[in-house]
N, C-alpha and C positions, 0 to 999 in steps of 0.2 A: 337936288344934290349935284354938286359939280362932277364933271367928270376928272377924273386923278389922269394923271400924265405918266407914275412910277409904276410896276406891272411885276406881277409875280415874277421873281429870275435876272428881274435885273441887278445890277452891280450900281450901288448905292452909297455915297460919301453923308459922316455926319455932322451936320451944320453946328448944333448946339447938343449943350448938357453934359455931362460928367462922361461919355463916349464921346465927344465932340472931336474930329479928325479920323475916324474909324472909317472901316470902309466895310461892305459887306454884301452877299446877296437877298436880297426881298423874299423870305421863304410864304410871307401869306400878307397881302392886303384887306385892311377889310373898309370898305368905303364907306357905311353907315357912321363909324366913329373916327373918319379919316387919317388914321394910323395903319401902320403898318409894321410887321415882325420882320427882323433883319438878323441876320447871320453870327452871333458872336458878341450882337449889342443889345446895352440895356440887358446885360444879365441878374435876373432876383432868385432868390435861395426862395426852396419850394419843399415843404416837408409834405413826406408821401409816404401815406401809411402802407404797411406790408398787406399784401393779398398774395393769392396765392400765383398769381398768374409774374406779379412783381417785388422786386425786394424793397423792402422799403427806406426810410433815410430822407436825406437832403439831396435836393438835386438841384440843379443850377437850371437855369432857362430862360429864354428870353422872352422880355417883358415887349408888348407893343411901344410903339413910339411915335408920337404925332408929323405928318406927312411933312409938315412946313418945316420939321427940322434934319430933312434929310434930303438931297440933290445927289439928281444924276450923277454918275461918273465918265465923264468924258472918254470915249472910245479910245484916242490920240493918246492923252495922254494921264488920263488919271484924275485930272481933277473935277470939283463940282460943276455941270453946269445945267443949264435951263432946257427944258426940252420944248420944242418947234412941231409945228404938222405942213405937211407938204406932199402935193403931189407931183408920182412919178410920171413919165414921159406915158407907161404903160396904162395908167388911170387909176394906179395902188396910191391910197393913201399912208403914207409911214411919219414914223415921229424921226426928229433928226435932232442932234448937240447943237442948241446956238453958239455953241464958244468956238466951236471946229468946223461948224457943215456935215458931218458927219453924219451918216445915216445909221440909226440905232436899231431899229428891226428892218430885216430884210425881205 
């Protein structure tokens, strides 16, 4: 299994599909079927029966989305780009924006 580069919390642009240009935050990865749920995208109508704890109806949510179709969002300035590993002067390894240099976890 490859190791993913996108991480729970990040801010995430979308490459392809019918949300294609979206942007959003990573609420849940899941690596096994390398997808990941995003903030807003890839929304499907979800009918949900009443109980008593919930009301029931149609609710909206979102659907996973395959990881190759969504890229980092560049710190600078917003748009897609590739993420990099690199070590700091201190001996921390961090991921960084190829497109800016930009260091994305601190």
């Amino acid at each position: 299994m490859a190791r993913l580069k996108i991480r729970k919390g990040d801010h995430v642009v979308v490459l392809a599909g019918k949300d294609k240009d979206k942007n959003g935050e990573v609420l849940k990865v899941i690596p096994k079927e390398n997808r990941v749920i995003v903030q807003g995208v890839n929304m499907t109508k979800r009918h949900q029966r009443q109980t008593p704890q919930q009301e029931g109806g149609i609710k909206m949510r979102e659907a996973p989305i395959h990881i190759s179709n969504v890229a980092l969002e560049d710190p600078k300035d917003g748009k897609p780009t590739r993420v990099g590993y690199k070590f700091l002067k201190d001996g921390r390894k961090v991921r960084f924006a190829r497109r800016s240099g930009e260091v994305i976890d601190g």
